[in-house]
Kinemage of the C-alpha trace (Angstrom):
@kinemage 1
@onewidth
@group {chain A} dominant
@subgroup {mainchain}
@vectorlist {calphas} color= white
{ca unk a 1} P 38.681 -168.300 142.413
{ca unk a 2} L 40.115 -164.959 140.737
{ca unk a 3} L 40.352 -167.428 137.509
{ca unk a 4} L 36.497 -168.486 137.769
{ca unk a 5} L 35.230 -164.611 138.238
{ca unk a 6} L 37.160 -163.559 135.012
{ca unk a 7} L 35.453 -166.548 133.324
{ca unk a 8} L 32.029 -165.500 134.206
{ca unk a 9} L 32.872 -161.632 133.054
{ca unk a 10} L 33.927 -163.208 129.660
{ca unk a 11} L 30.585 -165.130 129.633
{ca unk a 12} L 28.870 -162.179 130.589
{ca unk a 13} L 30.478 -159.746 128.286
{ca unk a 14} L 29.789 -162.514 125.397
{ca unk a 15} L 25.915 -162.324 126.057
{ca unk a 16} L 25.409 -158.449 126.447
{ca unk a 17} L 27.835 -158.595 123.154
{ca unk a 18} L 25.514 -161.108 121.262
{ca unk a 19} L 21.660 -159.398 122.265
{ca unk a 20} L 23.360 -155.686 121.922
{ca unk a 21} L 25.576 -155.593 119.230
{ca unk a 22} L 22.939 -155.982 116.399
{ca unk a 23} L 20.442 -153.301 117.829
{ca unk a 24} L 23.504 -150.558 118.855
{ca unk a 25} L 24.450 -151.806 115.269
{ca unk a 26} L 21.101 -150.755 113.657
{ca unk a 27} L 20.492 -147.398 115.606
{ca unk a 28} L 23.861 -146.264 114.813
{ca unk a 29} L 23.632 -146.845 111.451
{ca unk a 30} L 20.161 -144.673 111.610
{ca unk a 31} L 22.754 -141.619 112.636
{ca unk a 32} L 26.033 -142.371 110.137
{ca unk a 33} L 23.874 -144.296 106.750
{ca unk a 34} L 27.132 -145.775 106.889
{ca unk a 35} L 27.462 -149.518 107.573
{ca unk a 36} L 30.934 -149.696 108.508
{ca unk a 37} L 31.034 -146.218 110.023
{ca unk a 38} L 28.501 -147.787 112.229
{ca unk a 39} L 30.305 -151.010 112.893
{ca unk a 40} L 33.673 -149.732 113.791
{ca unk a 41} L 31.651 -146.615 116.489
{ca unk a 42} L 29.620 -150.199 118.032
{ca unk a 43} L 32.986 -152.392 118.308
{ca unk a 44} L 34.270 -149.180 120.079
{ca unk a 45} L 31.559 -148.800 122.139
{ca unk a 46} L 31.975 -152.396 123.477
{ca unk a 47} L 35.811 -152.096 123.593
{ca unk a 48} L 35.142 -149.019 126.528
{ca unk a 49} L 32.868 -151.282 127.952
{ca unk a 50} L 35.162 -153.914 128.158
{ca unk a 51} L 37.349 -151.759 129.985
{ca unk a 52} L 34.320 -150.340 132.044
{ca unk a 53} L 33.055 -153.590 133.192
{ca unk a 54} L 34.001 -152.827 136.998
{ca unk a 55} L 31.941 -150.069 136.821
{ca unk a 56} L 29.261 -151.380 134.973
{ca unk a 57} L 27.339 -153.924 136.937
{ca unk a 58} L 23.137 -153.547 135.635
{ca unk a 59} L 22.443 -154.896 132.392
{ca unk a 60} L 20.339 -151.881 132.090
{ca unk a 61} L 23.111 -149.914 132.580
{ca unk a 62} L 24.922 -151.382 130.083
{ca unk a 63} L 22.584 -151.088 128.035
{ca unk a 64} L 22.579 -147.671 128.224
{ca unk a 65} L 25.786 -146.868 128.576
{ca unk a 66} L 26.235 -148.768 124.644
{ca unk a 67} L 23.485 -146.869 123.392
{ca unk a 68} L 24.849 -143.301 124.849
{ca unk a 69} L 28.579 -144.052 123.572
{ca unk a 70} L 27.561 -144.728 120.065
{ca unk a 71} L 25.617 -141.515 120.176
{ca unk a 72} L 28.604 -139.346 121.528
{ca unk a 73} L 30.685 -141.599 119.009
{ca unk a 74} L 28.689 -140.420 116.579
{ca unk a 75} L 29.071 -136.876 117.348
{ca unk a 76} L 32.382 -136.453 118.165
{ca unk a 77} L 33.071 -137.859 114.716
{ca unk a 78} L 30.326 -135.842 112.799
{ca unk a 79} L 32.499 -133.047 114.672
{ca unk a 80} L 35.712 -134.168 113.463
{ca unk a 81} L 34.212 -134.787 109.463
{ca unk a 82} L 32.543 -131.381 109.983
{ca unk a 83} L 36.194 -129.616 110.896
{ca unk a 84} L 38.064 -131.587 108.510
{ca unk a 85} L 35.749 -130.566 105.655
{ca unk a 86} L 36.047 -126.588 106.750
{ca unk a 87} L 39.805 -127.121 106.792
{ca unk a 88} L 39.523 -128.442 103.595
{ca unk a 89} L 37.691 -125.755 102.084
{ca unk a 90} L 39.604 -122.920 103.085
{ca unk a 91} L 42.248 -124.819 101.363
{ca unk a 92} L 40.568 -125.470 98.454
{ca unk a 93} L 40.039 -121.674 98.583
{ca unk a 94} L 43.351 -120.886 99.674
{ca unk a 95} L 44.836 -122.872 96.705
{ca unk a 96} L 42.602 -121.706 94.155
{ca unk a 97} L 43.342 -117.929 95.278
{ca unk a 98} L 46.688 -118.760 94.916
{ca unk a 99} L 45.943 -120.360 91.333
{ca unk a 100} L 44.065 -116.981 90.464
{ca unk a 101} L 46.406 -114.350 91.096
{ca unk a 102} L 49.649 -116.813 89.811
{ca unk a 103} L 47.260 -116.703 86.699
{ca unk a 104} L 46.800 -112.512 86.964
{ca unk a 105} L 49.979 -112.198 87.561
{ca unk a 106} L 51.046 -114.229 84.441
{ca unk a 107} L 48.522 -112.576 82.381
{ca unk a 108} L 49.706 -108.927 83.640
{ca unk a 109} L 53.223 -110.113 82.357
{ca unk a 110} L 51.771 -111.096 79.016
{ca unk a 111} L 50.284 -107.949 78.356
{ca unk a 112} L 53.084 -105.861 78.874
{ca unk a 113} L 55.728 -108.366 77.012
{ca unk a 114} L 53.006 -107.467 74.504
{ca unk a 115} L 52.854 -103.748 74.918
{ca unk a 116} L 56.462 -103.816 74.768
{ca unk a 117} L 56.773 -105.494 71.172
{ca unk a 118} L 53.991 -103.628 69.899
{ca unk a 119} L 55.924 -100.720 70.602
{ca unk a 120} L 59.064 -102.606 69.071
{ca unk a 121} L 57.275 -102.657 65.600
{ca unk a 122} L 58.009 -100.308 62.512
{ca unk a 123} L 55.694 -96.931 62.866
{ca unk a 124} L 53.804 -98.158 60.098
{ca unk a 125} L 53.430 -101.615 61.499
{ca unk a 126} L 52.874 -100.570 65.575
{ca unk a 127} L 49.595 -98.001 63.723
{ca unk a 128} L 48.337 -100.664 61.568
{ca unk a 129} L 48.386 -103.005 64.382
{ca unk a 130} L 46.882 -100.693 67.193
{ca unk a 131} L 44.189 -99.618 64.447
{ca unk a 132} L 42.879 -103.140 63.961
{ca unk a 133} L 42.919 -104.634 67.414
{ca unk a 134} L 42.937 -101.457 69.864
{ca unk a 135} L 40.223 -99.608 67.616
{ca unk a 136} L 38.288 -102.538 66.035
{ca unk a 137} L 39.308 -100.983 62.466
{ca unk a 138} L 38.674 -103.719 59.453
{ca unk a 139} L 41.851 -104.366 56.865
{ca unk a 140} L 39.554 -102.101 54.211
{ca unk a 141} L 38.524 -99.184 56.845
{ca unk a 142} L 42.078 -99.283 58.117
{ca unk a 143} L 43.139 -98.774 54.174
{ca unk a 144} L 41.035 -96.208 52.989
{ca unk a 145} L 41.998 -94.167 56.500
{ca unk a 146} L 45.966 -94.127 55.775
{ca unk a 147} L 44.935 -94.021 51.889
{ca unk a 148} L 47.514 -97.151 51.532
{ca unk a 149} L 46.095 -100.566 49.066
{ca unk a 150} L 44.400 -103.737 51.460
{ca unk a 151} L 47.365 -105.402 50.663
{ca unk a 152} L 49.673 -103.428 52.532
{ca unk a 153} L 47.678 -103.554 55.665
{ca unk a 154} L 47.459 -107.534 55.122
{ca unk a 155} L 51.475 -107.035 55.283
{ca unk a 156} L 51.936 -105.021 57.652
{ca unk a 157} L 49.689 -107.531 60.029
{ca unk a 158} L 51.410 -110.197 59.325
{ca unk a 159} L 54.630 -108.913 59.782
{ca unk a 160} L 53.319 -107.821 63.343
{ca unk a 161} L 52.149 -111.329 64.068
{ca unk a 162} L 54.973 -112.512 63.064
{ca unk a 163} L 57.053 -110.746 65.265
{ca unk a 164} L 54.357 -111.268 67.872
{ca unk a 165} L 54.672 -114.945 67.398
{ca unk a 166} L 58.140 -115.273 68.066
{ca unk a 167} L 58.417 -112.856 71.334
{ca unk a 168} L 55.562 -115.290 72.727
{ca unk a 169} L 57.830 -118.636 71.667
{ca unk a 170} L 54.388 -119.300 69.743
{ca unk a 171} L 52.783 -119.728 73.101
{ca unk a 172} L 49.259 -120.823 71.379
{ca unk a 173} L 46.850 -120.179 73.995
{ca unk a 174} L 48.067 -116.375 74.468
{ca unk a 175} L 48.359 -115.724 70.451
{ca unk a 176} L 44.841 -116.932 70.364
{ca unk a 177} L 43.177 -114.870 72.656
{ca unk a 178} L 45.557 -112.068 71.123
{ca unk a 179} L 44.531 -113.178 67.715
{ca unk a 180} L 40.849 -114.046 67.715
């Protein structure tokens, strides 16, 4: 007897499950414009009503009871997407403060290894130096100020660099910006 009721339930559940699962398919794929989004909310949907069947006698009922589970389906995972993506975010900005003051930090260091060999250099080289890329002075301008030849200013810069370079392990990206 107990045998032949589960039988009919089975039956039962295998024609609501047939007639509803296409149209619960299509209106929740109207809410996610995601096929298999939609599918996997619908086979959950029938999985509670599976274990709701007791409960659930009306096939209008069940009906609505498919069509309202998708829908809070639906939500509760637009909810979860929606908090996973602000989580996300304030990583993203988390990490990329992080990344920023790392970079200030580095940069801060830079400039006063910098400052630091600059002040290292000969008098003659540290003035040259500080007249060219602190003042904006040109190789001639810089020449006819301390009344020395073009030449010597050329020297003088290059010896700078030089020691520059080697401070900075020829770090290329630094010496450029320093450089240009």
């Amino acid at each position: 007897m107990q045998q032949r009721k589960d039988h009919e339930r089975e039956q039962k559940f295998k024609l609501v499950y047939e007639q509803l699962f296409g149209p619960v398919l299509a209106y929740t794929k109207t809410l996610t414009n995601n096929h298999d989004q939609a599918k996997d909310i619908v086979q959950n949907c029938f999985i509670a009503l599976w274990q709701k069947r007791p409960d659930l006698i009306e096939s209008k009922s069940l009906k609505s009871f498919l069509y309202t589970t998708a829908y809070n389906s639906f939500i509760d995972l637009y909810r979860k997407d929606q908090r996973k993506n602000q989580i996300l975010d304030e990583l993203k900005y988390s990490m990329a403060k992080e990344n920023l003051s790392e970079v200030e930090s580095n940069e801060d260091s830079k400039i006063k290894k910098l400052k630091k060999v600059i002040d290292q250099l000969p008098p003659k080289c540290r003035e040259i130096i500080l007249l060219n890329k602190k003042d904006g002075l040109k190789y001639k301008e810089i020449a006819v100020l301390k009344n020395i030849s073009e030449k010597t200013v050329e020297s003088q810069m290059r010896i700078a660099f030089a020691k520059i370079r080697e401070a900075f392990d020829n770090n290329d990206s630094f010496l450029f910006l320093l450089f240009s």
